[in-house]
C-alpha positions, 0 to 999 in steps of 0.5 A: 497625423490627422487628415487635415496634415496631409500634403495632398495635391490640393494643398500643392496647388494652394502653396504653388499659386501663391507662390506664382503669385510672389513670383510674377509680382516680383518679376514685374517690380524687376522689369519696372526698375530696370525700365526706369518706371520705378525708383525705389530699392527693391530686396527680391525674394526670387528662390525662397517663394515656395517658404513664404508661400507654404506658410502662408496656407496655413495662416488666418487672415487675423494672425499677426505678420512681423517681416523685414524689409526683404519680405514682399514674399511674406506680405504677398503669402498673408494677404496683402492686396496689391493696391497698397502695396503698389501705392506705397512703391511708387509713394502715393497717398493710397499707399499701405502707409500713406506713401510715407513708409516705402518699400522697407516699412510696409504695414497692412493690419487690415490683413495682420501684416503689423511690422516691417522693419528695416533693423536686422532682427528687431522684429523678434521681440516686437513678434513676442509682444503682439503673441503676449497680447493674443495670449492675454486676451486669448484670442487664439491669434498666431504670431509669424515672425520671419527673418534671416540667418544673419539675424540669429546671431544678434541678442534680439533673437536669444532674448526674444526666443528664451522670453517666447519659450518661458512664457509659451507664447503663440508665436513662430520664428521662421528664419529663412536661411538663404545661406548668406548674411548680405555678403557674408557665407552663414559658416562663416558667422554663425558656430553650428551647422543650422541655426534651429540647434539653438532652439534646445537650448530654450526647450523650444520646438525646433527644425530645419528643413528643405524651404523650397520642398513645398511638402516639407514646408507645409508640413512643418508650417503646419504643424507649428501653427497648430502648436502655438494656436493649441497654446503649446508654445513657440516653434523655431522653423529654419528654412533652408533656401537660396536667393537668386538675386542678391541682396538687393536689386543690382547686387551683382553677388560676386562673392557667391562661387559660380559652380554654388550660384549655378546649382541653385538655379538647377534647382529652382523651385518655381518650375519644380512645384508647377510640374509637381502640380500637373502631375498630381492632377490638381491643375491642368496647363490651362488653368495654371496659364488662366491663374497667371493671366488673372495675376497679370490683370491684377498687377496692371490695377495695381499699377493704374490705381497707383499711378492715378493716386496722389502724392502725400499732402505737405502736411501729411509729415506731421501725423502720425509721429509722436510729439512732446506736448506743448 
């Protein structure tokens, strides 16, 4: 392992702030539906911010992103300013989509945030595409494409990882395996016991790890861009991990067992990497507070500036759509 694949405690502080990032995004977007300040459906990623965040370290502001409409975490983790992320919530013009996208399509490629897409699994072969163009033209661009458990089980994902393997394609499918499919417990639609298994049968990299060891993840994350930007092909990375709030906001998650749902929040990782951070002595309590306190300054520009911006113009419906010539 060279020097540059060690986790060492300026690593950890890399993966925790944009971690923290995601968090107090996501706590404020929560206070601001529940205050009735925002009208809009809302996926929380709370619990699985340490995955999105140790994979974003490693990627380039040129490589590609492909999500899906759970993704706020992977768009904040590759870069998106929050500006046009919060414009397009609340529907404005200034909105990364002109305010015509929302929550469940949101694109930046200003930042390599090409696709989210609101079909489960879809984003695959789209993944495959924009890794066949880097290849093409040998750009050394990387392809991260992220999705659930659920997502394994469709067609897309086998046609999308065998064409990927084939044709060693400079692309990462990170399935973050929060152990439910929507409602529906991962043992009971899915026949192996983790959905990387499945890379052996496409002569594929693949593996499972624990998504909320920051450590684990940076390490896998790191070694899986080095593999596709060296052009040795794709990886499959499964992340296991956990959401605290259900599928979509106000989903009271009752068909999670109590004693499962309670386990998991003992095991947060939000407050288990901050800790991790201050004893390996790359922050102190005041510089974690101070990086807080600038995230809270920056969420309160966002919201001015998505505030003072206007709404779509009435013929702004018309663009950007394909049309049959007259």
């Amino acid at each position: 392992m060279s020097a540059s694949q060690t986790f060492t405690p300026a690593a950890l502080l890399a993966v925790y702030r944009k971690a923290r990032l995601i968090n107090l995004v996501d706590e404020r977007f929560r206070v601001l539906l529940r205050s009735g300040r925002l009208a809009a459906v809302y996926y929380s990623p709370r619990g699985q911010e340490i995955l999105a965040a140790a994979m974003g370290v490693h990627l380039e502001a040129r490589d590609y992103l492909v999500t899906t409409y759970r993704g706020i975490h992977d768009q904040l983790a590759k870069g998106i300013p929050l500006r046009p992320l919060f414009a397009e919530y609340y529907a404005k013009a200034t909105g990364a989509c002109k305010g015509k996208g929302g929550p469940m399509h949101i694109t930046h490629p200003e930042t390599g945030v090409m696709v989210t897409t609101g079909v489960v699994g879809s984003g695959l072969p789209i993944a495959n595409g924009l890794a066949w163009a880097s290849q093409l033209k040998r750009d050394g661009r990387v392809t991260l494409v992220t999705f659930g458990d659920g997502a394994s089980n469709i067609g897309a994902f086998h046609e999308a990882l065998n064409l990927a393997a084939l044709w060693k394609l400079p692309v990462i499918f990170l399935c973050q395996n929060n152990l439910y499919g929507e409602c529906t417990k991962y043992e009971k639609a899915t026949s192996v016991a983790n959905v990387a298994e499945r890379a052996a049968a496409y002569s594929m990299a693949g593996v499972t790890v624990n998504g909320n060891d920051p450590e684990a993840m940076w390490l896998a994350s790191g070694a899986a861009v080095a593999r596709a930007r060296a052009g040795e092909g794709p990886t499959l990375i499964e992340a296991k991990t956990f959401r605290f709030m259900g599928h979509y906001f106000g989903d009271p998650g009752a068909y999670i067992p109590k004693a499962e749902y309670q386990a998991a929040l003992e095991r947060d990782p939000m407050p288990a990497c901050r800790a991790a951070v201050l004893v390996s002595g790359a922050s102190t309590e005041a510089e974690l507070a101070a990086y807080d306190a600038e995230i809270e300054a920056r969420i309160d520009d966002a919201l001015q500036y998505a505030a003072d911006s206007p709404p779509p113009e009435a013929q702004e419906i018309e663009r950007d759509i394909y049309g049959a010539a007259a």
